[in-house]
FIGU-839750 format. One line per 2 residues: their letters; for each residue x negated, y, z negated of C-alpha. Coordinates in steps of 0.02 Angstrom, whole numbers, always signed. Layout:
a	X/Y/Z; ...
END
This chain:
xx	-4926/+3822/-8086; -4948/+3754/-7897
xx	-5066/+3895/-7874; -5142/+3922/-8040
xx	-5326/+3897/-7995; -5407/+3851/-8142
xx	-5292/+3704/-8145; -5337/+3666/-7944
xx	-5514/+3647/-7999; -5476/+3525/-8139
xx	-5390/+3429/-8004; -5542/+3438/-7899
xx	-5685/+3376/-7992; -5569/+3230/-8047
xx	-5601/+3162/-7859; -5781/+3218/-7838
xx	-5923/+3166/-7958; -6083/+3262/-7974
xx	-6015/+3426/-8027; -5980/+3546/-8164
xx	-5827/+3666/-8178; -5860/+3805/-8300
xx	-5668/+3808/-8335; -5679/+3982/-8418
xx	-5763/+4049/-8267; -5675/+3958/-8109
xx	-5842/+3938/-8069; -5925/+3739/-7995
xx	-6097/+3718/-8006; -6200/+3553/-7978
xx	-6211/+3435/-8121; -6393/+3432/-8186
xx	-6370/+3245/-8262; -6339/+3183/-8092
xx	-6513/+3233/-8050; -6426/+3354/-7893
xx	-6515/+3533/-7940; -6671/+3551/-7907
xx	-6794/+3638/-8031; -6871/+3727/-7902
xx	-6844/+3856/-7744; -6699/+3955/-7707
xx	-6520/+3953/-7805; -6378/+3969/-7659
xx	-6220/+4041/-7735; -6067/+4107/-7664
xx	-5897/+4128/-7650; -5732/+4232/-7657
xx	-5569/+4222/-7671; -5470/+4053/-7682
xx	-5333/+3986/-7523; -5499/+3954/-7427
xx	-5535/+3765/-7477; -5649/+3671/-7432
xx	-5740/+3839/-7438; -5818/+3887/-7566
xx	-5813/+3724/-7708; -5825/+3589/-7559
xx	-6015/+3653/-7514; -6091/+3651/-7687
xx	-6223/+3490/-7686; -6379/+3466/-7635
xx	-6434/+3528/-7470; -6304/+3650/-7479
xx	-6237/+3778/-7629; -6278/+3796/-7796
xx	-6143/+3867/-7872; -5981/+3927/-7808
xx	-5886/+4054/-7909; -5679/+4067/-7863
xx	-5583/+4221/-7889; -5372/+4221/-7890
xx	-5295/+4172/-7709; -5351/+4315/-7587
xx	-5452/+4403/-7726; -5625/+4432/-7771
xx	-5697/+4321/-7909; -5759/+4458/-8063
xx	-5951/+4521/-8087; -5937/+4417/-8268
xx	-5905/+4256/-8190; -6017/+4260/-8047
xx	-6177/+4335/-8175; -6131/+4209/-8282
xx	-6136/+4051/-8135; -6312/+4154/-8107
xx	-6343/+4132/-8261; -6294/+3939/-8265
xx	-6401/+3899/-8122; -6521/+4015/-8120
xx	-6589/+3979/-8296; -6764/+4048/-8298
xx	-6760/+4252/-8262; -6948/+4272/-8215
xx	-6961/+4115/-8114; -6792/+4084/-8017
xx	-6740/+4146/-7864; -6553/+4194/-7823
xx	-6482/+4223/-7645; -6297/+4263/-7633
xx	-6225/+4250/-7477; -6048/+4342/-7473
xx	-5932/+4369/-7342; -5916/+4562/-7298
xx	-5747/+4613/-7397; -5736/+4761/-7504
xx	-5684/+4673/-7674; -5821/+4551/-7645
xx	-5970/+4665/-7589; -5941/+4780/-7752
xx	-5909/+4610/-7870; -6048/+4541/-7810
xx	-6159/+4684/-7798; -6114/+4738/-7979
xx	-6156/+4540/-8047; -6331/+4562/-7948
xx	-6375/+4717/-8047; -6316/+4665/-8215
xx	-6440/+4498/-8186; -6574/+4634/-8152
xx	-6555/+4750/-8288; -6484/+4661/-8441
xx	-6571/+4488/-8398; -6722/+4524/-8308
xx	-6699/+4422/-8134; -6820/+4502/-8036
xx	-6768/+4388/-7891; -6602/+4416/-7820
xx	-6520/+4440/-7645; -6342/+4471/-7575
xx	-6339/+4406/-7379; -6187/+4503/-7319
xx	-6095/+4408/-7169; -5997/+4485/-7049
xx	-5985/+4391/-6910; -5822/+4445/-6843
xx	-5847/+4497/-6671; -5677/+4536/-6613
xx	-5675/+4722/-6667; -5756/+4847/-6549
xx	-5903/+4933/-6664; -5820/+5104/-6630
xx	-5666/+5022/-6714; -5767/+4987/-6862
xx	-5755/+5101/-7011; -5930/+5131/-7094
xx	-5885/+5091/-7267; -5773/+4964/-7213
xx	-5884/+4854/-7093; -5872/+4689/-6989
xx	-5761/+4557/-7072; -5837/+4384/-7113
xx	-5779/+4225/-7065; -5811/+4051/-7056
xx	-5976/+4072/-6982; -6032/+4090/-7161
xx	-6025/+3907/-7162; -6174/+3865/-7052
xx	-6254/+3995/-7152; -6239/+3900/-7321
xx	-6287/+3760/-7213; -6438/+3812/-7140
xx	-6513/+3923/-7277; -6460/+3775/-7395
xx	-6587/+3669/-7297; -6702/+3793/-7303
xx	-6702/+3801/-7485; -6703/+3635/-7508
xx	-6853/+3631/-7383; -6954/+3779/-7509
xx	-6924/+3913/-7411; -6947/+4088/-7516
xx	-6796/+4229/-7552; -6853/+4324/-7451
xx	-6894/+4193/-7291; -6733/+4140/-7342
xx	-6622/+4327/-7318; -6733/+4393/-7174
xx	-6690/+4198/-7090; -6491/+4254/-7119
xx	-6508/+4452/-7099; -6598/+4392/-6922
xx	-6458/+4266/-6875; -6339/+4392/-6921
xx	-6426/+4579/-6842; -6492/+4491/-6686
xx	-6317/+4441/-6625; -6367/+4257/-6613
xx	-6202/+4216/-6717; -6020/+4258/-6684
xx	-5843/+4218/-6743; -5677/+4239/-6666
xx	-5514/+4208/-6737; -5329/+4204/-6682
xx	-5156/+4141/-6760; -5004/+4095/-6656
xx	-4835/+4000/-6654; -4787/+3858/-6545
xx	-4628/+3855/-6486; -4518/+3688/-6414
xx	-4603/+3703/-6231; -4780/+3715/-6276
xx	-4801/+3905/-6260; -4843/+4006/-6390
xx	-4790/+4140/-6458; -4837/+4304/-6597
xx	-5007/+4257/-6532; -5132/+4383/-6643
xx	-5299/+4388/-6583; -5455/+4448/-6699
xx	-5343/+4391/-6842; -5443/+4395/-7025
xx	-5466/+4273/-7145; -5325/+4344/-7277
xx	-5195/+4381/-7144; -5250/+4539/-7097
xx	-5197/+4598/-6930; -5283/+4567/-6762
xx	-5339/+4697/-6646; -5221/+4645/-6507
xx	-5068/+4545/-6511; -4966/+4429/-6367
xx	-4787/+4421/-6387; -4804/+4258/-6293
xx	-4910/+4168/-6171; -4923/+3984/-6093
xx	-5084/+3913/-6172; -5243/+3932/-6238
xx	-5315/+3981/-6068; -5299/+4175/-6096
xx	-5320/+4186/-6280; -5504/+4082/-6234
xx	-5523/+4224/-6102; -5501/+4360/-6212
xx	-5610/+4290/-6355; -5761/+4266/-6217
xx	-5748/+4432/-6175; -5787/+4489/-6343
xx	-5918/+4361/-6379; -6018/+4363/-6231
xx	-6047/+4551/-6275; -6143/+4496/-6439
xx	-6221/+4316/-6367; -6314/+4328/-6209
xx	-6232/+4194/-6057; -6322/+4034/-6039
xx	-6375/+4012/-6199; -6380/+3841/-6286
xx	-6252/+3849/-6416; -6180/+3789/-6571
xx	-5989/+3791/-6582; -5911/+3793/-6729
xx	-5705/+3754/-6723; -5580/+3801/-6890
xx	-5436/+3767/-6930; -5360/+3901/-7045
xx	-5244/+3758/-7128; -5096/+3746/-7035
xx	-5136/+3686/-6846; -5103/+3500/-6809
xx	-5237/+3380/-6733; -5123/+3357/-6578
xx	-5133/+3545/-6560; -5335/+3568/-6614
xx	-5354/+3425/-6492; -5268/+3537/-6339
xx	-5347/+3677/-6400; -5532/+3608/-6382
xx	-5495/+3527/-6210; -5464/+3709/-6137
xx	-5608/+3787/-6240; -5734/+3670/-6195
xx	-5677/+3688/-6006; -5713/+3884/-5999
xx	-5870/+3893/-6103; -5932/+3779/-6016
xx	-5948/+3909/-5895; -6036/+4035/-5993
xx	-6130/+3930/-6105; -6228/+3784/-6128
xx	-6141/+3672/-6279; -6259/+3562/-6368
xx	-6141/+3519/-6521; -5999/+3552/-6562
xx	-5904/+3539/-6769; -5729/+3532/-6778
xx	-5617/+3544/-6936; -5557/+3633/-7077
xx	-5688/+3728/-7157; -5634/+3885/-7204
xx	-5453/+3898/-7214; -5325/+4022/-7243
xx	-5175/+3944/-7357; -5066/+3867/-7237
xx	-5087/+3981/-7085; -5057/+3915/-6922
xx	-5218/+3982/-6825; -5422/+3925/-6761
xx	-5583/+4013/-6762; -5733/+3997/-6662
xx	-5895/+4018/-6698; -6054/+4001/-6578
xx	-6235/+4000/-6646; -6364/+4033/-6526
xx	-6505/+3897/-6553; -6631/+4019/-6469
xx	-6656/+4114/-6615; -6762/+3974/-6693
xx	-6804/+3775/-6648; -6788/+3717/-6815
xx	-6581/+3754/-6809; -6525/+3597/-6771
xx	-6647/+3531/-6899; -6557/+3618/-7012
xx	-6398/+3580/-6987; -6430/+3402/-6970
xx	-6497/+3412/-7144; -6442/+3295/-7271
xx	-6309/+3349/-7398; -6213/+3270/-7552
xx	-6048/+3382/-7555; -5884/+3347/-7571
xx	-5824/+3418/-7412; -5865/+3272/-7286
xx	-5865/+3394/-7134; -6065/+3392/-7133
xx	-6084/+3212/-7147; -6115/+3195/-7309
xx	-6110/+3043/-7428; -5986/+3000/-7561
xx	-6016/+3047/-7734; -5933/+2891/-7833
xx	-6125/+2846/-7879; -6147/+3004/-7969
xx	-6118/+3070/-8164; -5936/+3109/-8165
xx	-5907/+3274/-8160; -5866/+3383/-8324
xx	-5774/+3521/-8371; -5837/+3660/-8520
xx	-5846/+3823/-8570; -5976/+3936/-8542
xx	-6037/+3975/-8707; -6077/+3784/-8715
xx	-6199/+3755/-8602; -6372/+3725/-8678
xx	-6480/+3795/-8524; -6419/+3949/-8548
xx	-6482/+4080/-8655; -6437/+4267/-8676
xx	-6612/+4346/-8659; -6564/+4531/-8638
xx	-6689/+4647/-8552; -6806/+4705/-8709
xx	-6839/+4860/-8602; -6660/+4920/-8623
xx	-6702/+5004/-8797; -6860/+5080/-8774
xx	-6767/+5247/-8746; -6663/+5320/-8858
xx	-6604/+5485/-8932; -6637/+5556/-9095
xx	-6498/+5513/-9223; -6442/+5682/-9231
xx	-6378/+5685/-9047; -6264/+5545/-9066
xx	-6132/+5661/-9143; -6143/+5768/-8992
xx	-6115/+5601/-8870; -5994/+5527/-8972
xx	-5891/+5716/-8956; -5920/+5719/-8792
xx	-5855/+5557/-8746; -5687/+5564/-8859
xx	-5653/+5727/-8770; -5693/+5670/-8593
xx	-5579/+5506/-8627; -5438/+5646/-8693
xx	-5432/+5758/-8545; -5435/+5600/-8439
xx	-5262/+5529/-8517; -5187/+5697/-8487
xx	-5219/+5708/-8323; -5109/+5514/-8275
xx	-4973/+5630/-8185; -5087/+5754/-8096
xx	-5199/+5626/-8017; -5049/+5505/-7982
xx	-4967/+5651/-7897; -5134/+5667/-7787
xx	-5132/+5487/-7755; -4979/+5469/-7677
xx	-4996/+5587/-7540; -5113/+5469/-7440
xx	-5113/+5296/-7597; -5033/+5201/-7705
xx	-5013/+5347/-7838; -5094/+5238/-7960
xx	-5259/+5333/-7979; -5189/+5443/-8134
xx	-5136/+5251/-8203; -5309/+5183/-8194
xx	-5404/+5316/-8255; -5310/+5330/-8408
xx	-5313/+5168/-8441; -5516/+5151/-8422
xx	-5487/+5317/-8552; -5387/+5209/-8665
xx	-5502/+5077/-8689; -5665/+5202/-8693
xx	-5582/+5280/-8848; -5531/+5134/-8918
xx	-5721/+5063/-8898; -5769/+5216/-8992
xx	-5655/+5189/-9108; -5743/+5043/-9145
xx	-5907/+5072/-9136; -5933/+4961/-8981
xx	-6016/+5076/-8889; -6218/+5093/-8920
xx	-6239/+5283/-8924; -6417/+5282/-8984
xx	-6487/+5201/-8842; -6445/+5276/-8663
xx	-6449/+5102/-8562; -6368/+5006/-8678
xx	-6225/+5142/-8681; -6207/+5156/-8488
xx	-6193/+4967/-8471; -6063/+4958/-8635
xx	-5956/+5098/-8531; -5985/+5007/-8362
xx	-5902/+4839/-8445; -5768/+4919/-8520
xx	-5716/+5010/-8353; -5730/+4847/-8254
xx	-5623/+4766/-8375; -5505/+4904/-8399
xx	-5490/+5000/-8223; -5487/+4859/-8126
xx	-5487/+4853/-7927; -5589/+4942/-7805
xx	-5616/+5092/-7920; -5643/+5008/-8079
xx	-5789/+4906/-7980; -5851/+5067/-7900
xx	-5868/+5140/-8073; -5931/+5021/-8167
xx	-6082/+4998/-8019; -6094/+5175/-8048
xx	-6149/+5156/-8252; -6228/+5000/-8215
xx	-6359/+5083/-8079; -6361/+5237/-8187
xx	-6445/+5129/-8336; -6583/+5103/-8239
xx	-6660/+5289/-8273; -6674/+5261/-8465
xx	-6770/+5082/-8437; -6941/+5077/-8450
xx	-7082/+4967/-8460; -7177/+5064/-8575
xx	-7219/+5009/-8758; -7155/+5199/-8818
xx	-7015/+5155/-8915; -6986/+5323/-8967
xx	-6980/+5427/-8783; -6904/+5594/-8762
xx	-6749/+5591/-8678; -6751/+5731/-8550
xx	-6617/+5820/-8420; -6724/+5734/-8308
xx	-6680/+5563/-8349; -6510/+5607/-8309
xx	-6528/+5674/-8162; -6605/+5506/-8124
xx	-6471/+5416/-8194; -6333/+5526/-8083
xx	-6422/+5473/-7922; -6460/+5301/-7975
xx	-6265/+5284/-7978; -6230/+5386/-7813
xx	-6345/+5258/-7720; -6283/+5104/-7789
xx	-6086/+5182/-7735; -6163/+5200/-7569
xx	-6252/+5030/-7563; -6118/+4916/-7624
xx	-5957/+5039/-7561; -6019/+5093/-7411
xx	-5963/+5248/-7425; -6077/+5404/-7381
xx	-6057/+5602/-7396; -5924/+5688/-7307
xx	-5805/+5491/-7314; -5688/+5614/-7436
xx	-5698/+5503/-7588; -5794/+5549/-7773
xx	-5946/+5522/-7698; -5904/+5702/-7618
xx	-5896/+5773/-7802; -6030/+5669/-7886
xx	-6162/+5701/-7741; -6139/+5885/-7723
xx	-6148/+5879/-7920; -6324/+5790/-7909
xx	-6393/+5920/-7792; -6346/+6062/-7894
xx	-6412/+5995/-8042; -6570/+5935/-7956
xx	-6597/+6116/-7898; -6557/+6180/-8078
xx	-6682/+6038/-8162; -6825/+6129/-8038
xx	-6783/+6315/-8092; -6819/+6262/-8263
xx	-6655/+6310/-8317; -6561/+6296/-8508
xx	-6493/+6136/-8544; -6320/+6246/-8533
xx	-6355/+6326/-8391; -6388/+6147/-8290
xx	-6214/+6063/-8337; -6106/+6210/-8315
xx	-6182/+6228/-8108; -6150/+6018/-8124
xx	-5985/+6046/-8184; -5948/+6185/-8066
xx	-6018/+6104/-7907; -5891/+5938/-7938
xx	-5762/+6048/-7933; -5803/+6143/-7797
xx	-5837/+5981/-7692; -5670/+5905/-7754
xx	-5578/+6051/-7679; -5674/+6038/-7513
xx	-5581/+5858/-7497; -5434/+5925/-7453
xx	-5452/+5988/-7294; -5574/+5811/-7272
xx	-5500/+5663/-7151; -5547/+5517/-7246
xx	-5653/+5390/-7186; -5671/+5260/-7317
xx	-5531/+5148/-7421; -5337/+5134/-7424
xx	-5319/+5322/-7372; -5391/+5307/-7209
xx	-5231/+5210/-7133; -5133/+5372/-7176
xx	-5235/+5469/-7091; -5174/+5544/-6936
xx	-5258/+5522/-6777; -5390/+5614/-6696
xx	-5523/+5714/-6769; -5583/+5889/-6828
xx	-5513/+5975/-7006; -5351/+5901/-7083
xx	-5256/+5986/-7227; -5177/+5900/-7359
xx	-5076/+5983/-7528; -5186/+5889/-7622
xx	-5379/+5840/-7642; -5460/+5672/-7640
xx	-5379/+5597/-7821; -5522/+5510/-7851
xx	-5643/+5673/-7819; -5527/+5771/-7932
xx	-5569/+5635/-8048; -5748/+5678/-8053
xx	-5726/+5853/-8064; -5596/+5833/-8216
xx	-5717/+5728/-8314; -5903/+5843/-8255
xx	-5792/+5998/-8320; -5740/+5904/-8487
xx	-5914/+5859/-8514; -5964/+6045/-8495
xx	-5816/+6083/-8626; -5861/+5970/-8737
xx	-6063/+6037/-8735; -5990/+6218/-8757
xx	-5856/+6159/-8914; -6001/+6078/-8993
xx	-6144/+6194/-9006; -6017/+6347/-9023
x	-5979/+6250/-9199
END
């Protein structure tokens, strides 16, 4: 119960008026009876996964967020509950503006991403933006993995707080991203981040330097050493090669959660000293702002106040949060805050896209869809051991597991005539839901962005209820999903992953769809170009998620027993949909 976070957030809104906790949703959002949310200008939302307090619920206020949405401790929040805090705050989809600024991790890029394309399609916010921060400049970028990227860290806090102002100020989106992407590209922001022990003669000890947010490892580690002096050192070495010398800087100091003020205070003595000698410090914040549970650790961040003049303006903005880090006032004048449900709120109003059933097939087809679906689903349970056995050469050997189980509930969907099979858009979003839900994870996001892009071909503004649905739209609808997995996953062609399968598969189709060849003809070379690519995997190093820290070093061709799992995947399900095609018209 002492980490349940719904139950943390009750207890937080008890000692800070002005808010609103969407209890169903572990989501905060400003209280519009306090008068805090503006009508107007751009909605700020953001957050992640919970153990980072004050970060994300202490910036939500004026001058600051709009909404913060809290996953479970360490773990991404879920695409429902951040579209639906969108949805809270955010309440006019033609008008409002949305920028999201995330923190570059994996769960929380494809959560995100998949909650800014559901607003889009199903609800018609034409105005949304995901900032991406990865400020984390203590990995080399030839250390960086290209799906993987920089890590973010507290420096996303001077980013809510400046593009907060901004907002606040009537800024635009996009004045608003291009102000972040700028800070962000241009190397006028940086983070560092260590952990450490202290033992009884003031040296420390298990010192980890480039440490991440969630405990993840650092790039170099110091059995033991006699001070700060060194580990300041090393951290200017890596930051001086992103911020020029002699700039006039900003200097951000956090405490992960478990440093004392005695030792924050020692700490800041010797960093001031030796940046002093690099840099030119016009302010510097000190505290806990983004924390990390209890860990016993600092980062620093320095902003570079030649990218613009107005940066101190900025910051120096006024804000009405809870966190008191910023200056900001106290909120016992304001509406207390409430807790509800969702489904309660009166500003919000499910106003699905119109344009998502302009296409759709004839009646007769839905026989063949249905058929094709069921059998897909089957072949997919079968194949739990196979793909588990894949898995576990270089994973968790849970891939068979989560298939099956996204099979399980598309059958049972079917079943029950929850799935819209009339109307192509509608029945890529029902299928990317019930994946999401069902599949969970990395892949379950990955594939539920996939359906959820893939609607996009069969949309239309149009007043043609009644339009053809062609092998073209398809092949639209297969590339609109490859992008979005290489968008949001960061994964590209040759990473040895299903993108391997599925892209290879949209080429050969594409090149069919030009001949002018049979319907037949067109998802039998789909089918058989999956499982060609699949195959190719094996002898693939991989380059994006879990598997690449079983890889073995070096480069060049690798062989493993196995393919990709999640490749094998794709070609399991492209050859069951070329079954199923064959079974039915061979009736």
């Amino acid at each position: 119960m002492n980490s349940n976070v719904n139950i943390a957030l009750s207890g937080f809104i008890r000692a800070n008026n002005g808010l609103r906790l969407i209890h169903d949703r572990n989501c905060i959002v400003r209280n519009t009876r306090s008068g805090s949310t503006s009508t107007t200008g751009v909605k700020l939302i953001s957050g992640g996964g919970s153990g980072h307090e004050p970060a994300h619920i202490g910036y939500v206020g004026r001058g600051m967020l709009h909404g913060a949405v809290c996953g479970d401790v360490f773990a991404a929040p879920s695409a429902t509950a951040i579209l639906d805090c969108l949805r809270t705050v955010a309440t006019d989809p033609g008008g409002d503006s949305v920028l999201f600024v995330v923190n570059n991790y994996t769960g929380d890029r494809l959560n995100f991403g998949l909650a800014m394309e559901r607003a889009r399609s199903l609800y018609g916010y034409c105005r949304v933006r995901m900032l991406l921060n990865d400020d984390d400049c203590s990995i080399e970028d030839s250390m960086v993995a290209r799906s993987v990227g920089k890590r973010g860290l507290a420096g996303k806090v001077l980013l809510i707080k400046i593009l907060g102002a901004m907002a606040e100020l009537g800024f635009s989106l996009d004045e608003l991203y291009e102000y972040g992407e700028g800070l962000l590209r241009k190397g006028q922001m940086a983070t560092f981040g260590f952990t450490f022990e202290m033992t009884d003669g003031d040296k420390l000890r298990n010192v980890e330097l480039g440490k991440g947010l969630h405990g993840e490892p650092g790039v170099y580690k110091m059995d033991e050493c006699d001070g700060f002096e060194s580990i300041v050192w090393f951290m200017m070495e890596r930051m001086v090669k992103k911020m020029p010398e002699f700039a006039e800087v900003v200097v951000l100091v956090n405490n992960l959660g478990g440093t004392s003020e005695i030792v924050v205070g020692v700490f800041l003595d010797v960093l001031t000293k030796l940046l002093e000698t690099r840099y030119r410090i016009r302010r510097i914040y000190c505290g806990t702002y983004f924390s990390s549970l209890s860990q016993v650790g600092l980062s620093v961040t320095l902003l570079n106040l030649a990218y613009n003049d107005q940066l101190l303006v900025y910051l120096d903005h006024e804000v009405q949060v809870a966190s008191k880090l910023f200056g900001s006032g106290q909120s016992f004048h304001l509406e207390p805050s409430d807790r509800v449900k969702f489904d309660t709120i009166v500003e919000v109003e499910t106003r699905p896209n119109p344009n998502l059933f302009k296409i759709k097939l004839q009646e007769s087809s839905t026989s063949l869809v249905n058929n094709t679906l069921h059998h897909i689903a089957q072949v997919l349970q079968t194949s739990r051991d196979l793909l588990n056995a894949f898995d576990r050469e270089c994973g968790d050997g849970d891939t068979g597991n989560t298939i099956a189980n996204g099979a399980t509930a598309l059958l049972a969907a079917l079943a029950t005539a929850s799935i819209d099979l009339l109307h192509p858009a509608k029945m890529l979003q029902d299928i990317s839901t019930i994946l999401q839900l069902s599949i969970g994870g990395t892949s379950g996001a990955i594939y539920s962005l996939f359906f959820q892009a893939a609607s996009k071909a069969f949309q239309t503004s149009t007043t043609n209820r009644f339009a053809a649905v062609t092998l073209n739209h398809w092949l639209t609808a297969l590339a609109a999903g490859n992008d979005a997995i290489v968008q949001y996953a960061l994964t590209e062609l040759g990473d040895r992953t299903m993108l391997d399968a599925l892209r290879q598969g949209e080429f050969r189709l594409r090149t069919a769809v030009q001949q002018g060849l049979p319907t037949m003809d067109c998802v039998e070379i789909f089918a058989a170009a999956c499982g060609e690519a699949a195959k190719v995997t094996q002898h693939m190093r991989p380059r994006s998620g879990r598997a690449t820290y079983s890889a073995s070093a070096g480069d060049g061709i690798v062989d493993y027993r196995f393919p990709d799992p999640g490749a094998h995947a794709v070609s399991i399900w492209a050859r069951s949909l070329f079954e199923a095609f064959t079974i039915f018209f061979n009736k």
